[in-house]
VEXZA-342710 format. One record per residue (C-alpha): z, y, x. Coordinates in steps of 0.1 Angstrom, whole numbers, padded with zeros to 4 digits, always signed. Layout:
N
ZYX ...
END
This chain:
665
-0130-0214-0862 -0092-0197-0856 -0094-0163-0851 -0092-0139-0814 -0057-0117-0807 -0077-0089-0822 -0083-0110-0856 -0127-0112-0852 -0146-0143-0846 -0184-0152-0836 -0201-0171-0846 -0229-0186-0827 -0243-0215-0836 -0254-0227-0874 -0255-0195-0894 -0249-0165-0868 -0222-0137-0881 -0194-0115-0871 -0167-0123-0895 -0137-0095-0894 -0099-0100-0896 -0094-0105-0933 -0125-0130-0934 -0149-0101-0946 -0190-0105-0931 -0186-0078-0903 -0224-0088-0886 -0241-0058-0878 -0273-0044-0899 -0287-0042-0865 -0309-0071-0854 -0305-0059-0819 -0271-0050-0823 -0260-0083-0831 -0280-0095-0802 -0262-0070-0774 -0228-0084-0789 -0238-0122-0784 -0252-0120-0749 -0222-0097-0740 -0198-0123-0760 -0220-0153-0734 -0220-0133-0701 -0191-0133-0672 -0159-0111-0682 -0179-0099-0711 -0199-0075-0689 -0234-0062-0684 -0253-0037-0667 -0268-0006-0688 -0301-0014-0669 -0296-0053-0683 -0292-0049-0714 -0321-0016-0717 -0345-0041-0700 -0334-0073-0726 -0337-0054-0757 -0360-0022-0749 -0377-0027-0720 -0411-0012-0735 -0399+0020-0742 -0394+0051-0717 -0363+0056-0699 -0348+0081-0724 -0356+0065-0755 -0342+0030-0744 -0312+0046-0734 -0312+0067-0769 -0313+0030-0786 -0289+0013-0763 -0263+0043-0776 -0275+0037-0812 -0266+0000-0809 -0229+0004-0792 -0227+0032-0821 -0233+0005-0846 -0211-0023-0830 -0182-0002-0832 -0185+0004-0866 -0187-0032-0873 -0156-0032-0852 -0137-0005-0871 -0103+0006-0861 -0104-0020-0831 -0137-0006-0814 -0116+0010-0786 -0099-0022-0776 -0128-0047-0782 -0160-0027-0764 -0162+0000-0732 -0188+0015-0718 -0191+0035-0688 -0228+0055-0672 -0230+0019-0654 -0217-0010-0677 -0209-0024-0711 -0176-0046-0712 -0167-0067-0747 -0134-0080-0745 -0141-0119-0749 -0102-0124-0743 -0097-0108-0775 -0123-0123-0800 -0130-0159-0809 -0163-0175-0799 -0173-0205-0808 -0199-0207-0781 -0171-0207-0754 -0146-0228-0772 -0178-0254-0775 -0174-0249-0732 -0136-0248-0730 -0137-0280-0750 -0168-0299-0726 -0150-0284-0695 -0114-0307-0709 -0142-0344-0711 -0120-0365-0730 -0133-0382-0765 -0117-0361-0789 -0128-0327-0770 -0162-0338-0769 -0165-0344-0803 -0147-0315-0814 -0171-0299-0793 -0204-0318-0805 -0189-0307-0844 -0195-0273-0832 -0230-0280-0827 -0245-0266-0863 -0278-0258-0851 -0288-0242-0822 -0274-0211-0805 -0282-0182-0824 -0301-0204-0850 -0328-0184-0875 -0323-0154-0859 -0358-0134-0848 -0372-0119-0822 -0349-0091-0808 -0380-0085-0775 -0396-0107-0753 -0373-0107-0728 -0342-0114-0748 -0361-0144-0764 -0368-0158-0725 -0328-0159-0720 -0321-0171-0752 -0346-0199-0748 -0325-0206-0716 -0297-0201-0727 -0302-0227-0754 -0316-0251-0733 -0290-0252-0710 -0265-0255-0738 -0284-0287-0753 -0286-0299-0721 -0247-0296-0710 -0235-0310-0739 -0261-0340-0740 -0251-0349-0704 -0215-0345-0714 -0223-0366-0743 -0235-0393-0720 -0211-0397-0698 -0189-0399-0727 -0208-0429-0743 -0214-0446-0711 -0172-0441-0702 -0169-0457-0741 -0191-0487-0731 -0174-0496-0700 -0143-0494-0716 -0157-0520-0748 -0144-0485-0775 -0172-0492-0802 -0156-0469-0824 -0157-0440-0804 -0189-0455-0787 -0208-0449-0827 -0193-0417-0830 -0204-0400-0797 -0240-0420-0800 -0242-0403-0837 -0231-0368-0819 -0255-0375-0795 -0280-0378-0828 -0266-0343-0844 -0273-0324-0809 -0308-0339-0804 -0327-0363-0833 -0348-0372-0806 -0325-0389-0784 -0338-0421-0773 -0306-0435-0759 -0282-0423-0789 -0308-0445-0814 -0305-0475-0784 -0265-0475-0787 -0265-0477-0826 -0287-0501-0825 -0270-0524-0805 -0237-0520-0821 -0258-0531-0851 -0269-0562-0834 -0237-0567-0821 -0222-0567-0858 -0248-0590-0868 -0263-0562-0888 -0298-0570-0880 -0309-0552-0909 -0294-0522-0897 -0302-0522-0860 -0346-0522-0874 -0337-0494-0897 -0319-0475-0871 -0351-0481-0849 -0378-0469-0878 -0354-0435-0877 -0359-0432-0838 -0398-0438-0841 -0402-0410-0867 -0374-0389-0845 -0398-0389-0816 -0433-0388-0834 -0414-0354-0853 -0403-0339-0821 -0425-0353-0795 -0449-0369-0807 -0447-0400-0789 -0438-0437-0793 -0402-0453-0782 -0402-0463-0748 -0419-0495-0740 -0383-0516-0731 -0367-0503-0767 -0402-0516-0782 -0392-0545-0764 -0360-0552-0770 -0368-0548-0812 -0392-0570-0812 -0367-0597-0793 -0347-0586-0819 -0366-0597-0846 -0370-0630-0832 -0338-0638-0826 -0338-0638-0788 -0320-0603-0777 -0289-0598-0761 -0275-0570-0775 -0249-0567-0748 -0274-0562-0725 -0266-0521-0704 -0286-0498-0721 -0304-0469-0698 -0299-0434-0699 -0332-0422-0710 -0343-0390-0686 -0348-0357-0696 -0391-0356-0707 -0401-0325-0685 -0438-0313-0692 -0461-0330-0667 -0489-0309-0645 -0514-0338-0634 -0532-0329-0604 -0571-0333-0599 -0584-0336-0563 -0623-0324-0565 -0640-0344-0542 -0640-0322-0509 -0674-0306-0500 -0686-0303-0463 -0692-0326-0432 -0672-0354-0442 -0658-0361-0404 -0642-0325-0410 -0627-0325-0443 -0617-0359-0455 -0588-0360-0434 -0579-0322-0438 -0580-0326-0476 -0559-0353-0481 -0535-0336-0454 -0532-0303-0480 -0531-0327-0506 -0499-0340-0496 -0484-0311-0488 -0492-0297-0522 -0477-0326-0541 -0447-0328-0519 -0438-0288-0522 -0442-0292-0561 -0421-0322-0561 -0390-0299-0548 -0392-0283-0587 -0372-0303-0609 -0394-0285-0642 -0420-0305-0644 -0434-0336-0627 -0465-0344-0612 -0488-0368-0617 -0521-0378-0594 -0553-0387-0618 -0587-0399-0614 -0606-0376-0638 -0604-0344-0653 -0607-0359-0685 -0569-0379-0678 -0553-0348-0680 -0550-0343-0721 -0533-0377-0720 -0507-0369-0687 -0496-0336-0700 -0501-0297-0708 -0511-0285-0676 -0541-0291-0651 -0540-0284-0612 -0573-0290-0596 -0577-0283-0563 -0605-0286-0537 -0616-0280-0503 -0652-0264-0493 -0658-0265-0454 -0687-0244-0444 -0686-0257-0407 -0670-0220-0397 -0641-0214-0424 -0624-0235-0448 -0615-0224-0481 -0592-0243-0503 -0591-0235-0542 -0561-0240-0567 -0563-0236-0602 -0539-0241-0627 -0548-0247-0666 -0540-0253-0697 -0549-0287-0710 -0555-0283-0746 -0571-0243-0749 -0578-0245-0708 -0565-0212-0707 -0559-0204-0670 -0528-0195-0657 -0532-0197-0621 -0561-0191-0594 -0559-0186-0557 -0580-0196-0530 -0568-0198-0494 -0589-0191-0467 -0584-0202-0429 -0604-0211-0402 -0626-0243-0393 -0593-0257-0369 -0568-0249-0396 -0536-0243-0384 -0513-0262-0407 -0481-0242-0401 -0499-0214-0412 -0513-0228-0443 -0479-0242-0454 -0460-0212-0469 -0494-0204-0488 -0488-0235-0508 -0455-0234-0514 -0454-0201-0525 -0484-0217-0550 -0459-0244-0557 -0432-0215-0572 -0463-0199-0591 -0468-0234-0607 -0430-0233-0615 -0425-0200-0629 -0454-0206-0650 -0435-0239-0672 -0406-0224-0669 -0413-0192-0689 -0442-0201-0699 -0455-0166-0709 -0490-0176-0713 -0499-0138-0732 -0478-0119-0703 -0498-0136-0671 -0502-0102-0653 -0472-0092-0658 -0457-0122-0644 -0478-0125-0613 -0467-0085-0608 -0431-0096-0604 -0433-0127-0586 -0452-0105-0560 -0428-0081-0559 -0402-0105-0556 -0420-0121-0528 -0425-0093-0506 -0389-0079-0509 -0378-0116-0504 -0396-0114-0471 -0380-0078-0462 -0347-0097-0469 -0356-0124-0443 -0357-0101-0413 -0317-0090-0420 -0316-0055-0409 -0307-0022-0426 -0340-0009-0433 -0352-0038-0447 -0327-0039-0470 -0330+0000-0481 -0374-0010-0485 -0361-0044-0503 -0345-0030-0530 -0367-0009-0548 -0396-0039-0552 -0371-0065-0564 -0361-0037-0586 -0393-0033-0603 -0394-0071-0606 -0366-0076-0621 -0376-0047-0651 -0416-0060-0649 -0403-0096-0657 -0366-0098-0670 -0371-0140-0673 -0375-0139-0638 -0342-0149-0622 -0348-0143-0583 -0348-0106-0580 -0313-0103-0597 -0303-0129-0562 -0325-0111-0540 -0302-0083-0551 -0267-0098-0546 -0276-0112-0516 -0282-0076-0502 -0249-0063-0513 -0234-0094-0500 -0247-0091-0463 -0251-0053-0460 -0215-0052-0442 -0222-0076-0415 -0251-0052-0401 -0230-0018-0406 -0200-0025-0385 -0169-0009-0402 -0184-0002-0431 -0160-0014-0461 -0173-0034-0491 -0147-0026-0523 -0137-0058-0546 -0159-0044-0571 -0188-0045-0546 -0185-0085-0544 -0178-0083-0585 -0212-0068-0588 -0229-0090-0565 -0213-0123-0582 -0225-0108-0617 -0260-0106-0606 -0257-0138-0593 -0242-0153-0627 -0272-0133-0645 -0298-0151-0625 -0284-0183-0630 -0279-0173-0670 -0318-0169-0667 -0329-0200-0644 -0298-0227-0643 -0323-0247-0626 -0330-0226-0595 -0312-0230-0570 -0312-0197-0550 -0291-0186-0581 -0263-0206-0568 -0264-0205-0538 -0259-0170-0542 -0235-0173-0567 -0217-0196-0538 -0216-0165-0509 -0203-0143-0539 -0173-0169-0542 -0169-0173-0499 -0169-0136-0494 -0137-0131-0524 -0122-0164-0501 -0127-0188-0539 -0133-0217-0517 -0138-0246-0549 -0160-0219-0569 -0182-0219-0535 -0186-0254-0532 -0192-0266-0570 -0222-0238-0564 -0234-0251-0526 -0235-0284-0543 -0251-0277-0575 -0278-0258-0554 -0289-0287-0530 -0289-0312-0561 -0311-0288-0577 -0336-0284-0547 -0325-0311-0522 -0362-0304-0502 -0355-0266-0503 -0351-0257-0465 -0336-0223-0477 -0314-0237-0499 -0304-0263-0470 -0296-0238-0443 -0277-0215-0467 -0255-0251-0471 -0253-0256-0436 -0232-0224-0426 -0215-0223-0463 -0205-0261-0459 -0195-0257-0423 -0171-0227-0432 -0156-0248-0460 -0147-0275-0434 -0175-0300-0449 -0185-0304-0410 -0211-0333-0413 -0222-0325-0446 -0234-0293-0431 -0254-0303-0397 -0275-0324-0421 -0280-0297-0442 -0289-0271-0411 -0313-0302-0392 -0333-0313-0421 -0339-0273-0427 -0353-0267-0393 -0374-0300-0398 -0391-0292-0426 -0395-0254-0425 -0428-0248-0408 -0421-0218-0392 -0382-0206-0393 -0371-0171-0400 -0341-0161-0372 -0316-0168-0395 -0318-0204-0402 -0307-0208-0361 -0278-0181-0368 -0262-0201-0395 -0269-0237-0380 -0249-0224-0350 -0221-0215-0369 -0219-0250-0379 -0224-0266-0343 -0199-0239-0335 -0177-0254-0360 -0186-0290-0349 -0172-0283-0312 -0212-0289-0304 -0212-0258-0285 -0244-0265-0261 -0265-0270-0294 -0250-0238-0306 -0254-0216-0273 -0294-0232-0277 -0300-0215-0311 -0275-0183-0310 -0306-0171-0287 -0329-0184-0315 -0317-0161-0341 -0314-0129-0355 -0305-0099-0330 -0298-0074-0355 -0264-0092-0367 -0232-0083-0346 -0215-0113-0357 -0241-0133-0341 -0228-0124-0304 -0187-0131-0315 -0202-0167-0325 -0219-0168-0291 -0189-0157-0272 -0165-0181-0288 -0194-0214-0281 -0192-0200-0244 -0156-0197-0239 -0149-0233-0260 -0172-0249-0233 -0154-0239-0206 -0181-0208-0190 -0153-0178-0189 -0173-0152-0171 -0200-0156-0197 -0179-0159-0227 -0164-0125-0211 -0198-0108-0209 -0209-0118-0242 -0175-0103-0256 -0179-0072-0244 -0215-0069-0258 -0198-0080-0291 -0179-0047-0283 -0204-0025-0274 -0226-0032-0303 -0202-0025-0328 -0192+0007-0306 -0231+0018-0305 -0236+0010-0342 -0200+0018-0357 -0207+0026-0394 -0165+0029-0403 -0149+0061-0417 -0123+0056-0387 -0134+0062-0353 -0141+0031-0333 -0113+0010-0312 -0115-0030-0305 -0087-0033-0332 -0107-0016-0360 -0140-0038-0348 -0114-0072-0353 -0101-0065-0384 -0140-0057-0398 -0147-0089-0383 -0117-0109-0404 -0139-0092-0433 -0170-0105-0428 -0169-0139-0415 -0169-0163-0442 -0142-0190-0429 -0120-0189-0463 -0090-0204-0450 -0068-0179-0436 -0052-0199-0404 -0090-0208-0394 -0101-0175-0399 -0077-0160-0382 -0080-0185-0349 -0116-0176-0344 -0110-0137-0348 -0079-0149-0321 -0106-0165-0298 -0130-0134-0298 -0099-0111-0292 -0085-0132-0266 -0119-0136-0244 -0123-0100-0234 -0086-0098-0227 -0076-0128-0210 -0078-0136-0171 -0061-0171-0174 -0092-0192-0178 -0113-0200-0210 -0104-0203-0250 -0109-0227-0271 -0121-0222-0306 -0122-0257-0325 -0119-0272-0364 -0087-0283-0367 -0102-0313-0386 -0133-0315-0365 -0143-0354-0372 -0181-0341-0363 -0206-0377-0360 -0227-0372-0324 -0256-0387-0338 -0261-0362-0363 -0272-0336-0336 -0303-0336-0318 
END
């Protein structure tokens, strides 16, 4: 690995070290110093918040003393550093900053060279791989080991998928060679990879080296019994044993193997009560359940018959069950632990005879994220503590909902002492950004510093660091980007969010508005429809950011219907109602609702500059998330011109409006 401009390397992967200028073992005595250098080395600019790391590495000791051992450590790492301390690490009361520009890591060439896709960078890449990330180092704390397990799952999982594509580009294009050699990387990365043993296999076959193909196989069974312990897949079993009698085509597409996710099988317990009363309203929550834990890509779910099934299906058991008393029903949940039936999870919802579905809903989705937290950090010894956080998490996540000042101020504190009661738990870090992302849009002329949106897109890349699989994370991430006007950095996130969750209506509407403002107009009313749909009971919001994308669609009656629909503590709300009224032709309205856009800002004027209609236009240009400047700058034109103009109405309209009817209700 060549050396950074400051002459140190990192080494990540295979045998972990610092290794100084003149090739000398500079890796800290330190455990957890070498630690706070490799997450720094993996994390955005090199940066991290004091309150990060003290909760990664020390988040069992008092205030004082963690902050007395976070001191020790950056005393130690500059020592290891020597002479080039001041350049390489800073610290201020808030941050830590390594300078990543400055020092070679292997674990972000591996990226440079999977971000470039081509043969060769892939395999220089995969040549990198000498064990995993951090590889035979121990514990540094819990919550560091949570990241790092994420963090190295993600890793394996980038580079497999970039493997893949690479092999499956090499077939089309009839390579063998470099089909052998990205099918054996695929091997190096993951032993167990069912697909790398099915592409040497059939190059065998193809070679006429039937010999070789059956050994190749024998290596993939005891591959998968080692690490999985299961059998090949019942088409490779297949496709040997045609093999072996002379009848397979060994041209014949090979299938990407998916991704084996632990599976939680659910157990219905037959429903107890008058059977005119619950057999229909059981199989109704049922389905609901099932469909809200299908949104989590984590694990999937699978229906059985008996309890007894569930040792066979996977590690975790959900039974559920209804009990109607004739005047309440009461539905339980339970979540388990096949093989120790250790519990995890136990609620029990209670609701009236008549149940009122829309009510019952939220209940089991938020059930459905409790299911999902548990795989994913599967901290089976920490169970209090993780239920502690999530409930934090949820109630500040509900503060957040309403979108006004005070909620914000209550918010914070609880996703606060989420984020320190459960540091694997990635939606308080977005629950944060979010805030410092929208708190300008309710202070009108209040200024938000580059540094502000910095911060915020940090958080953001920490929660994602944690959980790449949630998609709140980057959806997040994606505002972070609109609000600095980074308008491809927004959409690779919008998009990677709705793959992630595509039946998330949160994730949905936050696509709807970000989409729309990127000029995705179609795209976006999807989104913002489906949301409504399947969201049993809307917060104000989702109609405030679906009207900005009817808004943008020219669909301004749709728009003017759910502007009164949403939230009546945002200012911007009224400016997007003004500009609907005056782009369908109602002047005197448009006017009226133009001057309330005024007065508002007026009555609630937050700026360090004494109101006046120019001051309130130029804070709108800030907050309104349209990042191409001409558009922008025509719907701040519209608001401005509908208060001063006499001459009839004004049009607001995408210039490359191409907006489908039927999408609209």
């Amino acid at each position: 690995m060549d050396m950074g401009a400051g002459g140190f390397a990192l080494k990540l992967f295979g045998n972990p070290r610092l290794v100084g200028p003149d090739g000398s073992d500079r890796t800290p005595r330190l455990k957890k110093a070498f630690c706070l250098l490799a997450y720094l080395a993996l994390q955005p600019n090199g940066q991290a918040r004091r309150e990060r790391l003290i909760g990664l590495f020390w988040g069992d000791r008092g205030q004082a003393q963690a902050q007395g051992s976070l001191r020790h450590a950056l005393l130690e790492l500059r020592q290891s550093l020597d002479d080039q301390a001041d350049d390489l690490l800073t610290a201020d009361r808030l941050s830590v900053r390594l300078d990543i520009r400055a020092l070679a890591v292997d674990a972000l060439e591996m990226d440079r060279l999977l971000a470039v896709g081509a043969v060769e960078a892939v395999l220089q890449a995969s040549a990198g791989w000498a064990g995993e990330l951090f590889d035979g180092v121990g514990s540094a704390g819990t919550a560091f080991d949570h990241w790092l397990a994420a963090e190295r799952a993600s890793r394996q999982a980038t580079i497999l998928r970039v493997l893949e594509e690479a092999v499956t580009e090499a077939e089309r294009s009839e390579r063998d060679r470099d089909v052998e050699a990205l099918a054996q990387a695929l091997l190096r990365v993951d032993p167990a990879h069912e697909r790398g043993h099915r592409v040497l296999i059939d190059l065998h076959a193809r070679k006429g080296a039937v010999g070789a193909a059956l050994r190749q196989f024998e290596q993939c069974c005891k591959a998968l019994a080692h690490a999985l312990d299961i059998e090949p897949s019942a088409e490779l079993r297949s496709h040997i044993d045609a093999l072996r009698r002379g009848e397979a085509s060994p041209s014949s597409p090979t299938r990407a193997i998916p991704h084996r996710t632990p599976v939680v099988a659910v157990f219905v317990q037959p429903a107890i009560g008058p059977p005119e009363l619950v057999r229909d309203l059981s199989q109704l929550l049922e389905d609901e359940l099932v469909t809200a834990l299908s949104r989590y890509r984590t694990f999937s779910t699978r229906l059985i018959a008996s309890p007894e099934q569930a040792a066979e299906a996977g590690p975790y058991l959900l039974r559920i069950g209804l009990r109607h008393d004739g005047t309440a029903c009461r539905y339980g949940l339970r979540l388990c632990d096949t093989a120790t039936n250790l519990q995890h999870l136990v609620e029990v919802l209670a609701f009236p005879s008549a149940a009122d579905l829309a009510s019952v809903l939220p209940d089991l989705t938020s059930f459905a994220h409790r299911v999902d937290h548990v795989v994913r950090t599967a901290r089976i010894p920490q169970l209090g503590e993780t239920a502690e956080a999530y409930d934090l998490w949820l109630a500040g996540d509900r503060m957040v909902e309403t979108f006004s000042s005070e909620a914000f101020d209550a918010a914070i504190p609880l996703l606060n002492r989420a984020a320190a009661a459960d540091p694997g738990f990635a939606r308080p870090l977005s629950g944060l950004a979010s805030i410092e992302l929208s708190r300008q849009q309710l202070v009108p002329g209040s200024r938000c510093d580059p540094e502000t949106f910095a911060h915020a897109t940090r958080l953001a890349r920490d929660a994602i660091a944690i959980d790449p699989w949630d998609s709140h994370g980057h959806i997040i991430a994606a505002w972070a980007y609109l609000r600095q006007r980074m308008p491809e950095q927004a959409r690779r996130h919008f998009e990677q969010g709705r793959a992630l969750n595509p039946d998330d209506p949160m994730t949905l509407i936050a696509c709807a508005e970000g989409l729309a403002h990127l000029g995705s107009i179609d795209d976006a009313i999807r989104c913002g429809e489906r949301a409504l749909e399947i969201h049993p009971a809307p917060p104000p919001y989702f109609y405030w950011y679906l009207a900005v994308a009817c808004t943008h669609a020219g669909a301004y009656e749709r728009a003017l219907t759910l502007t009164r629909l949403g939230p009546d503590t945002v200012p911007e709300l009224v400016a997007w109602r003004a500009v609907a009224l005056a782009s369908s032709g109602r002047a005197t309205e448009a006017r009226s609702a133009g001057e309330e856009f005024f007065r508002r800002l007026g009555r609630t004027w937050g700026g360090e500059e004494p109101f006046t209609r120019e001051r309130a236009l130029c804070w709108l240009d800030e907050v309104v998330l349209i990042p191409d400047e001409a558009r922008r700058r025509q719907f701040v034109d519209a608001v401005s011109r509908i208060t001063s103009s006499r001459d009839g109405p004004v049009s607001y309209r995408h210039p490359q409006r191409t907006m489908n009817p039927i999408l609209l209700r």
